[in-house]
C-alpha positions in Angstrom: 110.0 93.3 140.8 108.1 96.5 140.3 104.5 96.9 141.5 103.6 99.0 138.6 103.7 98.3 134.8 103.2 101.8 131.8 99.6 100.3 131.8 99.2 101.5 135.4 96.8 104.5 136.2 98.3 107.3 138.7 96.1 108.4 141.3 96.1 110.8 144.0 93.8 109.7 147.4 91.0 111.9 147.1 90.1 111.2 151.0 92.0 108.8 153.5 90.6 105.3 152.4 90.8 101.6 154.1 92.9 99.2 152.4 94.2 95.7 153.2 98.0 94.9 152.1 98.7 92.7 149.8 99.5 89.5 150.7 99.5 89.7 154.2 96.1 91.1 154.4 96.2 93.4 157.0 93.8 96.6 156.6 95.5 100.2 156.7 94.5 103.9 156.2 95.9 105.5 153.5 95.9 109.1 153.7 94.3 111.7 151.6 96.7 113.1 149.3 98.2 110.1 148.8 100.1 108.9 145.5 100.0 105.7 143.7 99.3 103.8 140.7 96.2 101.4 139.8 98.2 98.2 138.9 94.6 96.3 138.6 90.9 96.9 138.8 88.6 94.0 138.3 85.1 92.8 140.0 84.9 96.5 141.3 88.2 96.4 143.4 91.1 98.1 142.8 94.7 96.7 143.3 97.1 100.1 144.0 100.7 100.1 144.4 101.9 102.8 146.9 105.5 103.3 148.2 106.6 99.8 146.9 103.5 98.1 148.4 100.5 96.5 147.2 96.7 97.6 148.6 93.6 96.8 147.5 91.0 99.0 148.1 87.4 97.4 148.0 84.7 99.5 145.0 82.9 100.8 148.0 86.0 103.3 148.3 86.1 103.9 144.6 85.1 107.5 144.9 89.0 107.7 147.2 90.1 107.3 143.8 88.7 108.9 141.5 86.6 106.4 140.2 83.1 105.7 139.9 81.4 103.0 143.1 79.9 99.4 141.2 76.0 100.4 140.7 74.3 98.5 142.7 72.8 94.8 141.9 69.3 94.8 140.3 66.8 91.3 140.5 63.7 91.1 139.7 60.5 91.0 142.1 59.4 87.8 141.0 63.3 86.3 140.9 63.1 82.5 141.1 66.0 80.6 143.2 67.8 80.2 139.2 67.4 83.6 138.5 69.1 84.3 142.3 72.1 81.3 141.6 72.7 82.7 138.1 73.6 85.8 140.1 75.0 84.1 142.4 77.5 83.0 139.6 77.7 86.3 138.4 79.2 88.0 141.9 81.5 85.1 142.2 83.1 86.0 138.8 83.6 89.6 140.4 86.2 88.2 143.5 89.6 88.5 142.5 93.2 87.5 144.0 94.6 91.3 144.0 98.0 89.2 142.7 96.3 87.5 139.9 94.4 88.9 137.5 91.2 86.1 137.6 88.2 85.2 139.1 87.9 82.8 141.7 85.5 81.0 139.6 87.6 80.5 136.8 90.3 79.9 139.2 88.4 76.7 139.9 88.4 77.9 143.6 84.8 77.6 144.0 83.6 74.0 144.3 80.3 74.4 145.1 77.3 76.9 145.6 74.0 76.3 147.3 71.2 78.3 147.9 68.0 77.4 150.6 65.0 80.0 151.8 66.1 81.4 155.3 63.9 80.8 158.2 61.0 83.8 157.8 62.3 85.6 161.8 61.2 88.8 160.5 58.3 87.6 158.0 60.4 88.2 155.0 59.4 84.8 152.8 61.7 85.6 149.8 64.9 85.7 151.8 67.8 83.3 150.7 70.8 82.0 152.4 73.8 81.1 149.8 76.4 78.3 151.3 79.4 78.5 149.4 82.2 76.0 149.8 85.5 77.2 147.9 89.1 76.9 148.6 92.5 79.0 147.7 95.4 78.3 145.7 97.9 77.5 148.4 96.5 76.5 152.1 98.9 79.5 154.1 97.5 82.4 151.6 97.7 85.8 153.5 94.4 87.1 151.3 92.3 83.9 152.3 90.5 85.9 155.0 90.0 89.0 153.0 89.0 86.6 149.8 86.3 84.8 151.7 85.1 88.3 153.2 84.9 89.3 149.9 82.9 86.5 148.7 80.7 86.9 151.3 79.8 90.5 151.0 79.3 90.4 146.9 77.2 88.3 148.0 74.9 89.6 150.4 74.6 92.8 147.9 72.6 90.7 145.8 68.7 91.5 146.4 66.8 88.8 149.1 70.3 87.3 150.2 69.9 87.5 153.7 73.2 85.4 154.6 76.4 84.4 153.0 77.9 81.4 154.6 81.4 81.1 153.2 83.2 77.5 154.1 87.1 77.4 153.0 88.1 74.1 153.0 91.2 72.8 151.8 90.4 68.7 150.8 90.4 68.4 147.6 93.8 70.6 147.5 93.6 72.9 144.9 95.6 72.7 141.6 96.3 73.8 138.3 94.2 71.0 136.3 91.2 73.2 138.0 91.4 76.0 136.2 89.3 76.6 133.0 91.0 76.7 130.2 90.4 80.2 129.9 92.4 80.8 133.0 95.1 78.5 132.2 95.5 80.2 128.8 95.6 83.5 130.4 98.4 82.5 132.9 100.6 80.8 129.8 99.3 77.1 131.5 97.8 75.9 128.0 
């Protein structure tokens, strides 16, 4: 199988850059000056395909690239706890599988999202902590660790999210009937 399809962008490393291998998920340096091809960027990662490898590089390391960084996440002063899940929502719709080409939401990977006011340690009232419990499509995934760490730091980039706690859990086993239609008619399931 080739890792790179006509669609796929070449690139050239602008700097060395962390990436994690795809699917074992083990993080790497790749070396400025480096050659590849952008096989997928979605939710402000990038999916790269390098001396018949996979890598994903995360959007902090956009500029290794080429590309432009994600701007960074906006909420209003006043935000109400909706206005914070709505976002919530949003930065959940940003994690991808570097494999498949949608959202974790949409996936049906999520199951549930919670948000409760953090303890004021530092006097900060308006803080939030977001409990997330989601699970992956296949229990021995090598990109569950890097998916959950993902999670977690989309969202913790969200304004007054002190704390992410991400729970994978694996009962109710995922399957297919979990996806939204969207998904399934994206994969060729509907």
């Amino acid at each position: 199988m080739s890792g790179f399809s006509l669609s796929s962008e070449p690139f050239t490393l602008e700097r060395d850059c962390e990436a994690v291998m795809v699917p074992q998920g083990e993080t790497v340096s790749l070396p400025a000056g480096q050659v590849g091809y952008i096989t997928q960027a979605l939710g402000g990662s990038f999916t790269v395909y390098v001396e018949g490898n996979l890598f994903r590089v995360a959007g902090k390391d956009a500029d290794a690239l080429g590309k432009v960084p994600p701007p960074p996440i906006e909420l209003a002063e006043d935000a109400s706890d909706a206005d914070v899940e709505k976002l919530v929502w949003q930065q959940l719709r940003t994690v991808f599988d570097p494999e498949i080409p949608i959202n974790v939401v949409e996936l049906g990977l999520v199951y549930d999202v919670s948000l409760e006011h953090a303890a004021p340690e530092g006097g900060d009232q308006g803080s939030r902590k977001v409990y997330v419990k989601m699970t992956l499509t296949a229990p021995g995934c090598g990109m569950g660790d890097i998916l959950v760490d993902d999670v977690r730091t989309k969202l913790e980039l969200i304004p007054t999210v002190a704390e992410a706690d991400v729970d994978l859990v694996f009962d109710p086993p995922w399957n297919h009937s979990m996806m939204s239609d969207a998904a399934k008619l994206e994969t060729g399931m509907l």
